[in-house]
KOLMITOR-568299 format. One record per residue: x, y, z of N, C-alpha, C, CB in turn; residue in three letters. Coordinates in Angstrom, 1 decimal. Glycine has a CB too. Example, Ala and Ser with C-alpha at 12.3 -4.5 7.8 and 13.67 -1.06 7.14 Angstrom:
BEGIN
PT	13.2	-5.7	7.8	12.3	-4.5	7.8	13.2	-3.3	7.8	11.3	-4.5	9.0	ALA
PT	12.8	-2.2	7.1	13.7	-1.1	7.1	12.9	0.0	7.9	14.1	-0.6	5.7	SER
//
This chain:
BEGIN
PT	-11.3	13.4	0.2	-9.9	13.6	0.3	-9.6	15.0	-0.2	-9.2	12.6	-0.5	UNK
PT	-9.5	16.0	0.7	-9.2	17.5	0.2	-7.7	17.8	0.0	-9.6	18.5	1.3	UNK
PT	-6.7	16.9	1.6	-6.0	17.0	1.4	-5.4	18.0	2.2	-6.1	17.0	0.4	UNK
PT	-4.0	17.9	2.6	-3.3	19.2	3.3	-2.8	20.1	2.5	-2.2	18.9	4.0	UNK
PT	-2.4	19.5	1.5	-0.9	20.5	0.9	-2.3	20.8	-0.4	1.3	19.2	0.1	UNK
PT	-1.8	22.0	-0.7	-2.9	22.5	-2.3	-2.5	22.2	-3.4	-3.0	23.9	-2.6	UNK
PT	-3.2	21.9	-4.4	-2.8	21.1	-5.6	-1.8	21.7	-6.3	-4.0	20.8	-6.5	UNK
PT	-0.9	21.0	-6.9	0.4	21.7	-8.1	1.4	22.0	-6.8	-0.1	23.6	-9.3	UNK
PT	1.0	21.9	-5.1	2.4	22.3	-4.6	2.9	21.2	-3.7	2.3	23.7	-3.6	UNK
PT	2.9	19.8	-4.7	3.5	18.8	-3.7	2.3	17.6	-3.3	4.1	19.7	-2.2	UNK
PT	2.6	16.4	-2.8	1.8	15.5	-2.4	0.7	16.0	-1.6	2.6	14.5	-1.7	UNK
PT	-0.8	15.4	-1.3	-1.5	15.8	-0.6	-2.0	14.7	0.6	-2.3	16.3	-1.4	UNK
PT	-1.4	14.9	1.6	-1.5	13.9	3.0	-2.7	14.2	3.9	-0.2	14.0	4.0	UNK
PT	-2.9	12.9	3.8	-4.2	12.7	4.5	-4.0	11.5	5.8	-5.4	12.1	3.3	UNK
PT	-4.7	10.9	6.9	-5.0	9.7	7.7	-5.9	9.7	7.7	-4.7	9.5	8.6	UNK
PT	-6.4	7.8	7.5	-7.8	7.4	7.7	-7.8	7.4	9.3	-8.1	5.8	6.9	UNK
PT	-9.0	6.8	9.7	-9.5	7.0	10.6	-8.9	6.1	12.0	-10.8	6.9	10.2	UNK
PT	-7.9	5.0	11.5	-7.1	4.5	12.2	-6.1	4.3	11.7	-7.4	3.6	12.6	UNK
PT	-5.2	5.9	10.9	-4.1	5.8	11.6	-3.1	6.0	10.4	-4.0	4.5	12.4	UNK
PT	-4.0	5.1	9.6	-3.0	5.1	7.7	-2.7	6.0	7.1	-3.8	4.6	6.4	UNK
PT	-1.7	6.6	7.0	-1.3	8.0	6.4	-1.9	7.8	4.5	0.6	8.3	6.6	UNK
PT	-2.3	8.5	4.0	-2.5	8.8	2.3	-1.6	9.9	2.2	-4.3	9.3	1.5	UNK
PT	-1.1	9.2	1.2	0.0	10.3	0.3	-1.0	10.3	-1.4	2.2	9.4	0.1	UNK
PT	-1.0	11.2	-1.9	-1.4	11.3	-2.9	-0.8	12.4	-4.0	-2.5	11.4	-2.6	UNK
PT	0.0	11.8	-5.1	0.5	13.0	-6.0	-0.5	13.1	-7.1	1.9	12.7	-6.7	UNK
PT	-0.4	14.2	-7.6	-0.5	14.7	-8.5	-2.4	14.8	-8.8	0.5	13.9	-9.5	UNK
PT	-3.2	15.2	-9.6	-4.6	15.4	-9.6	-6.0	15.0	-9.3	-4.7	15.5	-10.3	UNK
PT	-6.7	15.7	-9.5	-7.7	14.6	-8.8	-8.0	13.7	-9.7	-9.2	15.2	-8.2	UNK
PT	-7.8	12.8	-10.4	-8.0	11.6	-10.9	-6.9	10.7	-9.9	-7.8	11.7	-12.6	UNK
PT	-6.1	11.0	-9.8	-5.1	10.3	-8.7	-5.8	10.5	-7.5	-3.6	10.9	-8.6	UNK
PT	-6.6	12.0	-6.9	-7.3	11.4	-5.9	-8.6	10.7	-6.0	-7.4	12.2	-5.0	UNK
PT	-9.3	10.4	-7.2	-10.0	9.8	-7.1	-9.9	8.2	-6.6	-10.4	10.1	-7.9	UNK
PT	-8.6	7.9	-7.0	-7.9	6.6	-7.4	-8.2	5.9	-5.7	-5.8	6.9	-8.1	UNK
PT	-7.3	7.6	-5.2	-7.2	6.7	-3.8	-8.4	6.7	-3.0	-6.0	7.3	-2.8	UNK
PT	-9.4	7.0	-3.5	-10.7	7.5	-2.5	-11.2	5.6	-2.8	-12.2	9.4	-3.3	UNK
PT	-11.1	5.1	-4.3	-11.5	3.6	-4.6	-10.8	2.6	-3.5	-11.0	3.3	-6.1	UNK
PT	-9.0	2.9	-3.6	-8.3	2.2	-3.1	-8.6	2.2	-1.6	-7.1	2.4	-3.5	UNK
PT	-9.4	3.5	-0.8	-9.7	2.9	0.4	-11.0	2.4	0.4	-9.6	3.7	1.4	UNK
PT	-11.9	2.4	-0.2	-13.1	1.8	-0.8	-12.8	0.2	-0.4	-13.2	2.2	-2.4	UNK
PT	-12.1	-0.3	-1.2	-11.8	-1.4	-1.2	-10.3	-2.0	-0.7	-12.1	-1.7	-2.3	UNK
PT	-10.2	-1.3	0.2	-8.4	-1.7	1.4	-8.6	-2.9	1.3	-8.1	-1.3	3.4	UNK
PT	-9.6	-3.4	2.2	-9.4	-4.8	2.7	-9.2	-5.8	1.2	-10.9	-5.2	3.7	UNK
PT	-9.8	-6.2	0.6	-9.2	-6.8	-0.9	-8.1	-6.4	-1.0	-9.8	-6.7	-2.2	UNK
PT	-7.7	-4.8	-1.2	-6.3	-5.1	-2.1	-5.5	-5.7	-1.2	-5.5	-3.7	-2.8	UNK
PT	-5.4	-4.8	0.2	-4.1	-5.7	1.4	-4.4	-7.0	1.6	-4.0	-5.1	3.0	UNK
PT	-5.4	-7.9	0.9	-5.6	-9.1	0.9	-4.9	-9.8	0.1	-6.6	-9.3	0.7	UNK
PT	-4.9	-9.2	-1.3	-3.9	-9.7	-2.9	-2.9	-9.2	-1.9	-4.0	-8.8	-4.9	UNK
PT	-2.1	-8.4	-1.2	-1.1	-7.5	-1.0	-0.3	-8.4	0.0	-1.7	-6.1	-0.4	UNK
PT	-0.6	-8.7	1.1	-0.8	-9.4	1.9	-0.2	-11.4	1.4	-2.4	-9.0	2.3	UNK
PT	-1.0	-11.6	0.1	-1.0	-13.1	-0.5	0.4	-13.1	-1.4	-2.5	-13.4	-1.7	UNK
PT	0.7	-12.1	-1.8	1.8	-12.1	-2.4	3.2	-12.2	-1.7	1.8	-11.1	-3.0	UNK
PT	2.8	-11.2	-0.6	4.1	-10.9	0.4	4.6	-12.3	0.6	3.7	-10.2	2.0	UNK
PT	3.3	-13.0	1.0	3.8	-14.5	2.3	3.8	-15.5	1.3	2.5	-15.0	3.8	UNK
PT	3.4	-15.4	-0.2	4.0	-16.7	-1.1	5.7	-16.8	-1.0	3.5	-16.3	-2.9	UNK
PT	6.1	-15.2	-0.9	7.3	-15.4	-0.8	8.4	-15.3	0.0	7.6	-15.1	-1.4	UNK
PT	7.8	-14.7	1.2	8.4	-15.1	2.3	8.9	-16.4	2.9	7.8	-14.6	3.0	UNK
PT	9.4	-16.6	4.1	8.7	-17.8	5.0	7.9	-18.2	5.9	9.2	-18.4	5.3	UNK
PT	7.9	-19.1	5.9	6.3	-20.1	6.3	5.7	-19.0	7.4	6.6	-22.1	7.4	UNK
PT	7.3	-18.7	8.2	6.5	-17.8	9.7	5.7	-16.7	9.2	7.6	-17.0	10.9	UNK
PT	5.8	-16.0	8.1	5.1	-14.7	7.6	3.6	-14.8	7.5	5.6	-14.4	6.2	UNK
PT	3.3	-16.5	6.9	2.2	-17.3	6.7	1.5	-16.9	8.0	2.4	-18.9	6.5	UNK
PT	2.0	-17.5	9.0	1.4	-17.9	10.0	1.3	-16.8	11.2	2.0	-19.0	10.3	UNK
PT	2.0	-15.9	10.7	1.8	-14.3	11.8	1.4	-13.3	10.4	3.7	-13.6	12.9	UNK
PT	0.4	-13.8	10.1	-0.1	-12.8	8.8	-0.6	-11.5	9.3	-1.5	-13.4	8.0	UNK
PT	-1.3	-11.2	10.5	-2.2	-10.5	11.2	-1.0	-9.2	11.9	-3.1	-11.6	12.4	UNK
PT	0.4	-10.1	11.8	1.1	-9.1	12.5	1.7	-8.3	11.4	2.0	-9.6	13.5	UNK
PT	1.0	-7.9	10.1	1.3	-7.0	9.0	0.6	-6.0	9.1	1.0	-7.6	7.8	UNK
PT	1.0	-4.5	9.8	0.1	-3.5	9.3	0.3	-2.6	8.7	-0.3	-2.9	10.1	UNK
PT	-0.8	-2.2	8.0	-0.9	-1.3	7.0	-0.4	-0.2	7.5	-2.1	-1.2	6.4	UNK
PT	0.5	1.0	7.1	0.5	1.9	7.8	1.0	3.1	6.4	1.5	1.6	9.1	UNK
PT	0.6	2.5	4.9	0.6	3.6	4.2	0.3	3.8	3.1	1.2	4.1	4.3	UNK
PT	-0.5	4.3	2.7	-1.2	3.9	0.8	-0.2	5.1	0.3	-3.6	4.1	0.2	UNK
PT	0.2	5.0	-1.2	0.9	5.9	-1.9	0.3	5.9	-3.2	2.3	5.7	-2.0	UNK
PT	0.0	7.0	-3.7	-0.8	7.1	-5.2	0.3	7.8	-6.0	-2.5	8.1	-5.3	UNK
PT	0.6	7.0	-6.7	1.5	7.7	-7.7	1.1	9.1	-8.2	1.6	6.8	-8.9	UNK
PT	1.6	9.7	-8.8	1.1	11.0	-9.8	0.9	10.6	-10.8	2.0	12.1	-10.1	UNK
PT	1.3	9.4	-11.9	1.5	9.0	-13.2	1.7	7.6	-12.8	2.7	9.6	-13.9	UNK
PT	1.1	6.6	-13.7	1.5	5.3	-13.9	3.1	5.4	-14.3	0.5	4.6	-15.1	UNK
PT	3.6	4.6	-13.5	5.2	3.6	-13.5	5.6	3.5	-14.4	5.4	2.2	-13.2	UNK
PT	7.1	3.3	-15.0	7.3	2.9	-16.1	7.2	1.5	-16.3	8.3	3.5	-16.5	UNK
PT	7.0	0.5	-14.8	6.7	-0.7	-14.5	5.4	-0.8	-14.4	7.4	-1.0	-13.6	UNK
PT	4.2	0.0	-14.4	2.9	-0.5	-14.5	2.6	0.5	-13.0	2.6	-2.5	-14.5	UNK
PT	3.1	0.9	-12.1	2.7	0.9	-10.7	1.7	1.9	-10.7	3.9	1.2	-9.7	UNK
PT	0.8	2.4	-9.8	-0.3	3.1	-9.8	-0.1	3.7	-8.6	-1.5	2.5	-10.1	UNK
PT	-0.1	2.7	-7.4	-0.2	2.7	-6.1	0.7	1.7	-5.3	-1.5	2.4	-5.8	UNK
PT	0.8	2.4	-4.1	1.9	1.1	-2.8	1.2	1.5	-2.0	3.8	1.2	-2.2	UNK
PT	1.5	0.0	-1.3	0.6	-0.3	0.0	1.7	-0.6	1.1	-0.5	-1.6	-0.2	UNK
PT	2.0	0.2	2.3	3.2	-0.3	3.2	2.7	-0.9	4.2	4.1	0.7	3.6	UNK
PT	3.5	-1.7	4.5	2.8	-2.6	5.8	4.3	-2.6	6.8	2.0	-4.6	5.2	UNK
PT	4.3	-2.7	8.3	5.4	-2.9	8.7	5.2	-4.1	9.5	5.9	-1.9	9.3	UNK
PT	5.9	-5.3	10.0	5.6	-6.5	10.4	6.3	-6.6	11.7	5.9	-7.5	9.4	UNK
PT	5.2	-6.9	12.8	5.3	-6.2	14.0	5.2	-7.8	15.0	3.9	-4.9	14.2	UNK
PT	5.6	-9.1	14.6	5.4	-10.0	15.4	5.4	-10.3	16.5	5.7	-10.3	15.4	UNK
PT	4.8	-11.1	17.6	4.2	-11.3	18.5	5.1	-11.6	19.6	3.3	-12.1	18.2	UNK
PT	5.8	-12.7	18.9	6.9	-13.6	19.7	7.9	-12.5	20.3	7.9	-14.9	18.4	UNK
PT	8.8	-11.4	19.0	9.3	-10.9	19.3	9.1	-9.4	18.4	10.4	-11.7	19.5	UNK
PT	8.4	-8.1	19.1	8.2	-7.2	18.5	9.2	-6.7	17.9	7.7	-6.5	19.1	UNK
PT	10.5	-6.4	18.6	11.7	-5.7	17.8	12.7	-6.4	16.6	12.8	-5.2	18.8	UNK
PT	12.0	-7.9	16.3	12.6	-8.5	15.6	12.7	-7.6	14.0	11.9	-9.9	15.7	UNK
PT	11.8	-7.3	13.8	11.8	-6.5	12.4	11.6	-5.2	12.8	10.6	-6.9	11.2	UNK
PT	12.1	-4.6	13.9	11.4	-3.7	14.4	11.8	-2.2	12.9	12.1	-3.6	16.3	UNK
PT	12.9	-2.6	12.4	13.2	-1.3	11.3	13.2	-1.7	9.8	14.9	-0.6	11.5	UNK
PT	11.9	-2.7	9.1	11.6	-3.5	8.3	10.4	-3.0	7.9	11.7	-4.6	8.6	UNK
PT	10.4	-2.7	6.6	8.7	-2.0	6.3	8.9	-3.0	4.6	8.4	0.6	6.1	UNK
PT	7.8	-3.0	4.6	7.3	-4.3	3.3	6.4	-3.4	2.2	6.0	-6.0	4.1	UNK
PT	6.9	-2.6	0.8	6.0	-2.2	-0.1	5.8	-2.9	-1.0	6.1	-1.3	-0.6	UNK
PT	4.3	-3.5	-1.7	3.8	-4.0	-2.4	2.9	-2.7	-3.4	3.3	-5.0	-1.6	UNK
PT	3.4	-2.5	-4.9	3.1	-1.9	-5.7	2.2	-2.4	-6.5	3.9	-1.6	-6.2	UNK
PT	1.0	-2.0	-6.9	-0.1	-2.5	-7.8	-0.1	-1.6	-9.1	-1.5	-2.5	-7.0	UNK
PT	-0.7	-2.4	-9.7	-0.6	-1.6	-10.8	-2.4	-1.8	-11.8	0.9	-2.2	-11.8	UNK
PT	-2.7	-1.5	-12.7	-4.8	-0.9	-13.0	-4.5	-2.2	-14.4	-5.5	2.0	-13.9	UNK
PT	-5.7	-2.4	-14.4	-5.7	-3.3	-15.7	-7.0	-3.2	-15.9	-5.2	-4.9	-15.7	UNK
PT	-7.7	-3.2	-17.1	-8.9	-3.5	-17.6	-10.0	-4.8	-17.3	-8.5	-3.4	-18.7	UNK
PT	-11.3	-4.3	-17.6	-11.9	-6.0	-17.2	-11.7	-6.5	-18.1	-13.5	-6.5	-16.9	UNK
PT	-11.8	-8.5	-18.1	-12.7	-8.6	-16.9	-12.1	-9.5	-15.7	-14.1	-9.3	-17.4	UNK
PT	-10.8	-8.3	-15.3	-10.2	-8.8	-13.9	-10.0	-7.8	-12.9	-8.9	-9.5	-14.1	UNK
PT	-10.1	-7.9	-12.5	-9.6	-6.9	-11.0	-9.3	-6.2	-11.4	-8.6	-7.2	-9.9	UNK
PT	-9.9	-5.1	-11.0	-9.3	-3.3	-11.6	-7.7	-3.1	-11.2	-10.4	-1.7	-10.5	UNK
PT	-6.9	-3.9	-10.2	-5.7	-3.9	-9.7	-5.1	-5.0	-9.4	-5.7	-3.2	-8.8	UNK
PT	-4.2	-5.1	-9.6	-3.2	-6.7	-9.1	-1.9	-6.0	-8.8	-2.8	-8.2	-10.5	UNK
PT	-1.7	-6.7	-7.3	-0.1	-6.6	-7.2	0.9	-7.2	-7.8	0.2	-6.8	-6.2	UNK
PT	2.1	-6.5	-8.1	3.0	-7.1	-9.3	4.1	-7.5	-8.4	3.4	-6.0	-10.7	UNK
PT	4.3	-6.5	-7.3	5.8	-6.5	-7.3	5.9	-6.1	-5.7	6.8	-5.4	-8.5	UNK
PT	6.9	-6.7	-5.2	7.1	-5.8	-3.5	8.8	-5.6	-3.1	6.2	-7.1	-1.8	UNK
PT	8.9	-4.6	-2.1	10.3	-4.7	-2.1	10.0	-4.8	-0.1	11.4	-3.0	-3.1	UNK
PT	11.5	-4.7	0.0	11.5	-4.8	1.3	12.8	-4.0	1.9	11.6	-6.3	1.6	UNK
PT	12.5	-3.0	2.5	13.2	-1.8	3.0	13.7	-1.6	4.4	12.4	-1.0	2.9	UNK
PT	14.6	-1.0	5.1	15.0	-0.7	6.1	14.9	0.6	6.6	16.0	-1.0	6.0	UNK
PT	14.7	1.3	7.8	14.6	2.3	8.0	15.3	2.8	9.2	13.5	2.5	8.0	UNK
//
């Protein structure tokens, strides 16, 4: 992760190979952070993903697949709520695509020590665009 923008002048944006934009603030320990967090995508947007649809409804359950990821965010600094990283997904359903068509879903994780999961999602909001 080199990065576009040069370090100390702003976020440094990157895309994985299908598509995911990386935003990354602040040093390379933050990009190291995010080089893990794509390491292991699939788990976190799994916790990420389990949280969303505990609290959604049922239909969220059941069109899970129509959640895509479309953007990891590395903080610069841990949260004053714990956060580290967001994971955006926008929910693109089948039945009807434009139903959420201006709806994006962030789920914020935050680092904890072993002997659990280096990350757990805490919290998600749900946005308009």
């Amino acid at each position: 992760m080199d990065g576009s923008t040069p370090a100390g002048r702003g976020p440094r944006l990157n895309r994985t190979e299908d598509g995911v934009e990386v935003v990354v603030h602040g040093g390379e320990t933050r990009a190291r952070l995010a080089v893990r967090i794509l390491e292991h995508r699939e788990e976190l947007s799994g916790a990420a993903l389990r949280l969303l649809c505990s609290f959604l409804a049922e239909r969220f359950e059941r069109e899970r697949a129509a959640f895509d990821l479309v953007s990891v965010e590395v903080l610069a600094d841990t949260g004053p709520d714990g956060a580290d990283f967001v994971l955006r997904y926008y929910f693109t359903p089948d039945g009807d695509p434009e139903e959420y068509g201006y709806t994006y879903f962030e789920v914020a994780f935050g680092g904890h020590g072993p002997p659990r999961h280096p990350f757990r999602p805490f919290r998600f909001t749900v946005g308009f665009h």
